[in-house]
C-alpha positions in Angstrom: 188.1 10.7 249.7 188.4 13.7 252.2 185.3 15.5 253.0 186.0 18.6 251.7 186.9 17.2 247.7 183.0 15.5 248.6 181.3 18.4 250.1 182.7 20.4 246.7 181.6 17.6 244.3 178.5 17.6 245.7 178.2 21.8 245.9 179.0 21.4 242.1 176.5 18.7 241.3 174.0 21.0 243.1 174.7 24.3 240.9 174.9 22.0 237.8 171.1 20.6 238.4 170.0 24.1 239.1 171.2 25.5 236.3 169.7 22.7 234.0 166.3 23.4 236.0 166.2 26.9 235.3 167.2 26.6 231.4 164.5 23.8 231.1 162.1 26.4 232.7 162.8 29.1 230.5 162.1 27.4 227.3 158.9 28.3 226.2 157.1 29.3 223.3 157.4 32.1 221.4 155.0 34.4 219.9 155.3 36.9 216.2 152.9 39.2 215.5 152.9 40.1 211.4 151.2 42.2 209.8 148.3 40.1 207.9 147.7 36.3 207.3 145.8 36.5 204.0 145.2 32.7 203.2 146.0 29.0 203.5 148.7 29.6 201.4 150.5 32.2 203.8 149.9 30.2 207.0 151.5 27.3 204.9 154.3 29.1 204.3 154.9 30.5 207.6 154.8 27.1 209.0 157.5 25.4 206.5 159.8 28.4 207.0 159.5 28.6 210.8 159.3 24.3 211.2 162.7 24.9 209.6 164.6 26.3 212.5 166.6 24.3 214.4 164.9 23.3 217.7 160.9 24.3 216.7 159.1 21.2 217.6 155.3 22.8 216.4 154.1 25.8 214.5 150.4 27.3 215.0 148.9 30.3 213.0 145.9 32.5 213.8 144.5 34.0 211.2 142.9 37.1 212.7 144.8 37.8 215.6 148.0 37.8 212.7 150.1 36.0 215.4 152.0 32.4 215.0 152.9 30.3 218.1 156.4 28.7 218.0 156.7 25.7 220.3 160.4 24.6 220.6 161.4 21.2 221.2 162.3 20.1 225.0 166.0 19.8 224.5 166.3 23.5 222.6 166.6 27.4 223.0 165.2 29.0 219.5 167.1 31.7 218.5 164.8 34.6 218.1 167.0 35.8 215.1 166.8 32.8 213.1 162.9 32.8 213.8 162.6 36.9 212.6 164.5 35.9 209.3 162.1 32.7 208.8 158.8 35.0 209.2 160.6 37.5 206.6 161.6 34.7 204.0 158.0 33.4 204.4 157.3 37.1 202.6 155.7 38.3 206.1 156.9 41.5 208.3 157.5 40.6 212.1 155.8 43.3 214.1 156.8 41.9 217.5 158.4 38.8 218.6 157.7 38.1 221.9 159.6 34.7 223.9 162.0 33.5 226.6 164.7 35.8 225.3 162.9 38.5 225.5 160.6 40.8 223.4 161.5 42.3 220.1 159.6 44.7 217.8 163.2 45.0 215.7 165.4 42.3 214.2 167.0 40.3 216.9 170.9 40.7 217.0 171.0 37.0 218.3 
């Protein structure tokens, strides 16, 4: 094989890896603020709607800050639309949504 088909395969391989690296780095978790947590009952209910979304791994409410942690899984991006729409059928209002894709205090388009 020539060494300039090798030199590009490996240039490739290179960008490939870094790319991987830096989506793997950007996944983290993502915090929504809401208005009030009343009960048991309402933190139960945010965490079956929100462990719905494809890709959330774990769920964790606070009860006086208002504010649920969304933990995705290793492999996934959450889509901070689908996670705004899973706090609203819960029957709670998003205030902020705050994650790797940025932070919202409106519905996500995306």
């Amino acid at each position: 094989m020539p060494f300039a088909k090798v030199r590009g395969l490996l240039l490739l391989a290179a960008v490939l890896t870094a790319v991987g690296v830096s989506r793997a780095a950007d996944a983290g978790p993502t915090t929504i603020k809401v208005e009030s947590i009343h009960c048991q009952g309402c933190a139960k209910r945010i965490v079956t709607k929100l462990s719905a979304v494809p890709g959330v791994a774990k769920v964790q409410t606070d009860f006086k800050a208002a504010t649920t942690l969304i933990s995705p899984r290793s492999d996934a991006t959450l889509s901070p639309k689908a996670l705004w729409e899973a706090m609203e059928a819960s029957g709670h209002k998003p205030v902020k949504l705050q994650g790797p894709a940025g932070t919202f205090t409106e519905k996500p388009a995306s």
